[in-house]
N, C-alpha and C positions, 0 to 999 in steps of 0.2 A: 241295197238288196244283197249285192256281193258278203260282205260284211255278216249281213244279219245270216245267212247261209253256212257260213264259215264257222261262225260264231254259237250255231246249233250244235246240239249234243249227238243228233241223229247222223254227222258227216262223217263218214265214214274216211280213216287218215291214206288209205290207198284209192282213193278217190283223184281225177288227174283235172286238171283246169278247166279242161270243157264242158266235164261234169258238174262242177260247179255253177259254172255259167248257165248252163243248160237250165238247171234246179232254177236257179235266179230269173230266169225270164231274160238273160241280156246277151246282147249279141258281141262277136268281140270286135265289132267294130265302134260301137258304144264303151265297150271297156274303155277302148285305145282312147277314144274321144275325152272320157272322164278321168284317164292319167295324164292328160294331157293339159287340162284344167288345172288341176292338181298343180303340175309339176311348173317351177319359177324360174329351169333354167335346161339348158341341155343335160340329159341324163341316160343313163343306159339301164332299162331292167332287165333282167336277168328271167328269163323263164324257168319257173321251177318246181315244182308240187305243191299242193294245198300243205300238205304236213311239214313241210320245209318253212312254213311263213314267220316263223319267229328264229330263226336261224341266220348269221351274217355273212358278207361275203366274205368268203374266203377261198384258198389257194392250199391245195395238197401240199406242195412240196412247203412255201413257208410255214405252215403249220406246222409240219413235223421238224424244223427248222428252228422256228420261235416258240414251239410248246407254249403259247399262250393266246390270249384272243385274238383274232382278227374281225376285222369290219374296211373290207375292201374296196373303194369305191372309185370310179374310170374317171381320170381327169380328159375331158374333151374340149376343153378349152383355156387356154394362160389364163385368165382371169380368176378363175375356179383356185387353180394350183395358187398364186399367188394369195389369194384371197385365203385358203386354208394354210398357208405358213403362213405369214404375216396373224392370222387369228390367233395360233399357237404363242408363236415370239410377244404379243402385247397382252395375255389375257391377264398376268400379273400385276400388269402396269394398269389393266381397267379394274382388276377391283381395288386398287392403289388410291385411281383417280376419285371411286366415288367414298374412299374412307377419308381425303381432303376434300371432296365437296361437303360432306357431311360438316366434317372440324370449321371449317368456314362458315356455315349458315348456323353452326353455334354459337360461335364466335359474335357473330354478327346479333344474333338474336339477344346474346347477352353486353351488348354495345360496347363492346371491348374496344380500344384503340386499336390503332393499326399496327401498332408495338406486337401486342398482346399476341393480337389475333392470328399475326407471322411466327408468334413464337410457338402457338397451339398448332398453326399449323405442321413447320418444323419437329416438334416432338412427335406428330403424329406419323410423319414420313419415316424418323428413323426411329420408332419404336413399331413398327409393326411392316409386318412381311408374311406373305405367304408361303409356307413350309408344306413341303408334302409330308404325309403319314411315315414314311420309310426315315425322313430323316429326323422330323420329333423321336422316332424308337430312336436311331444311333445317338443324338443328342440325349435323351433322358438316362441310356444307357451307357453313358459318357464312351460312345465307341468311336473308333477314327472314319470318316466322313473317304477320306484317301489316304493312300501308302503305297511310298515310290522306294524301290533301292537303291536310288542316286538323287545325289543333289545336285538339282538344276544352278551355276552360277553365268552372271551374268558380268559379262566384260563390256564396261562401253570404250567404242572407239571412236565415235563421234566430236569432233572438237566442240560440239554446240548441245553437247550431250545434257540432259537436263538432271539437274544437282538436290539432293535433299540439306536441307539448312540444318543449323545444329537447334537443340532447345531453345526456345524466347528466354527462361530463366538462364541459360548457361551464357547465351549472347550479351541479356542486360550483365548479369558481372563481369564477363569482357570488359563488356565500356566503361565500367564501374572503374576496373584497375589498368583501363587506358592499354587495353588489348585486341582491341577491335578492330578490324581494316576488312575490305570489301572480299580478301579469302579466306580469312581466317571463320567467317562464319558460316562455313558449307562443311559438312561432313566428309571426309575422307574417302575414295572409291577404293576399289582392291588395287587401279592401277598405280595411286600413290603410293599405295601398302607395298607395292611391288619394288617401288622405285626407293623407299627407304626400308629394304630388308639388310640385316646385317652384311658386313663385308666379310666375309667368313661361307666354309662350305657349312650344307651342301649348298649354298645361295649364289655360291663366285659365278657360274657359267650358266643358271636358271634360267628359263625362257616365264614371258608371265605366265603364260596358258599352264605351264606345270604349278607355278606356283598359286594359281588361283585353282588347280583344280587338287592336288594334294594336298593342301592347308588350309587351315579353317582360322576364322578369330576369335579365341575366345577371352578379349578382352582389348575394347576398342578406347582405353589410353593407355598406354604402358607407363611407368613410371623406373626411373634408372638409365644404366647407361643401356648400350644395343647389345646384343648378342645370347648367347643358352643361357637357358637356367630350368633348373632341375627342381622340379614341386611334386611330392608325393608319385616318382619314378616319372613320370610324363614330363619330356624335354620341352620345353616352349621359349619361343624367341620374341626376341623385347625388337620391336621394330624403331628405327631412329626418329627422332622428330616427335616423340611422343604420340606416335599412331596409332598405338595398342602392340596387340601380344599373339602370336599365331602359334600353332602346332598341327602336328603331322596326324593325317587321317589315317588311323588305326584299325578302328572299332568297324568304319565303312568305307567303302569302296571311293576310288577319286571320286570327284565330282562331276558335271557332264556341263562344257562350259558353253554357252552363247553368247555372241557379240552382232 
């Protein structure tokens, strides 16, 4: 009845709750009773004008704050709050799950082995992902996604720190030419680069943290002996051990180091 009231031509928009009611024939003890049906969990309504009904909560001050929508709603209970992040954090992962239920019951229907069907599954995970609108535009529009003025580098200090291995093709010729041993097949960190830098300045009295945050590698095996060398005006140094080739940050700012 409320509804069908509401929902007439004849209602007038300064019209205030009671009046509505009133028109309706319902008392607001009956309202209360039939939001109360309604409603599946503790909630707060908000008393507010007929003409306000398609309007959301909202808050003065963040609006003029966020300049953009709100829809405000009272957490009255942990469950509630938890239950709306935790919704947030997984809804990518649930349309994820049913684009592999799907690949699955194809798979299946077309009596694939269990090879097959793991492999249809697999291309289906890492070919497909949900994108917001905003970042399909900066992708189509081959635009930068982010942009930092510094580069983050990372120092580990860690004795148990965990290591990236070199290529499978670089490691099989190793073994090929009887070069292979249990470190030679781990990629080099900045600390070794540190520890086979020329003996020569400015390197003589460097701390690493300078030397991983003013220098960069731009070419990770050197080839010759150690020390400067001079290519199209930019000085770069041949690090010993065949570790690569480093030089001085010019163009940008040191870098910003963590360990």
């Amino acid at each position: 009845k409320v509804f069908e009231v509401l929902n007439s031509k004849a209602v007038a928009t300064e019209r205030s709750t009671d009046d509505i009611l009133q028109e309706a024939k319902v008392t607001n003890e009956q309202f209360c009773d039939a939001l109360n049906l309604v409603a599946t969990r503790k909630q707060v309504m908000l008393r507010r004008d007929p003409r306000d009904q398609w309007v959301n909560n909202y808050n003065a001050h963040l609006l003029r704050a966020w300049n953009g929508n709100l829809d405000i709603q009272y957490v009255v209970d942990p469950y509630s709050c938890v239950k709306y992040i935790v919704s947030y954090i997984s809804k990518a992962e649930r349309e994820m799950g049913k684009l592999l239920k799907e690949a699955q019951k194809e798979a299946r229907e077309g009596n694939e082995d269990v090879v097959a069907e793991m492999r249809k599954v697999g291309s289906v995970y890492l070919t497909h992902r949900e994108v917001s609108p905003q970042e399909s535009s900066y992708k189509a529009g081959s635009l930068k996604l982010k942009e930092c003025s510094r580069e983050v580098i990372f120092i580990p200090t860690d004795e148990q720190a965990s290591r990236l291995s070199k290529p499978l093709a670089r490691i099989q010729k190793m073994a090929a030419d009887g070069n292979c041993n249990d470190e030679s097949i781990w990629m080099p960190n900045i600390l070794e680069r540190y520890h086979a830098r020329p003996h020569e300045e400015p390197f003589t009295a460097m701390c690493a943290a300078e030397f991983a945050s003013e220098y960069r590698v731009v070419c990770f095996s050197g080839q010759g002996d150690a020390g400067k060398q001079s290519c199209k005006g930019a000085v770069k140094y041949v690090l010993r051990g065949n570790l690569g080739v480093v030089q001085k940050r010019t163009r940008s700012k040191p870098a910003i180091i963590r360990f």
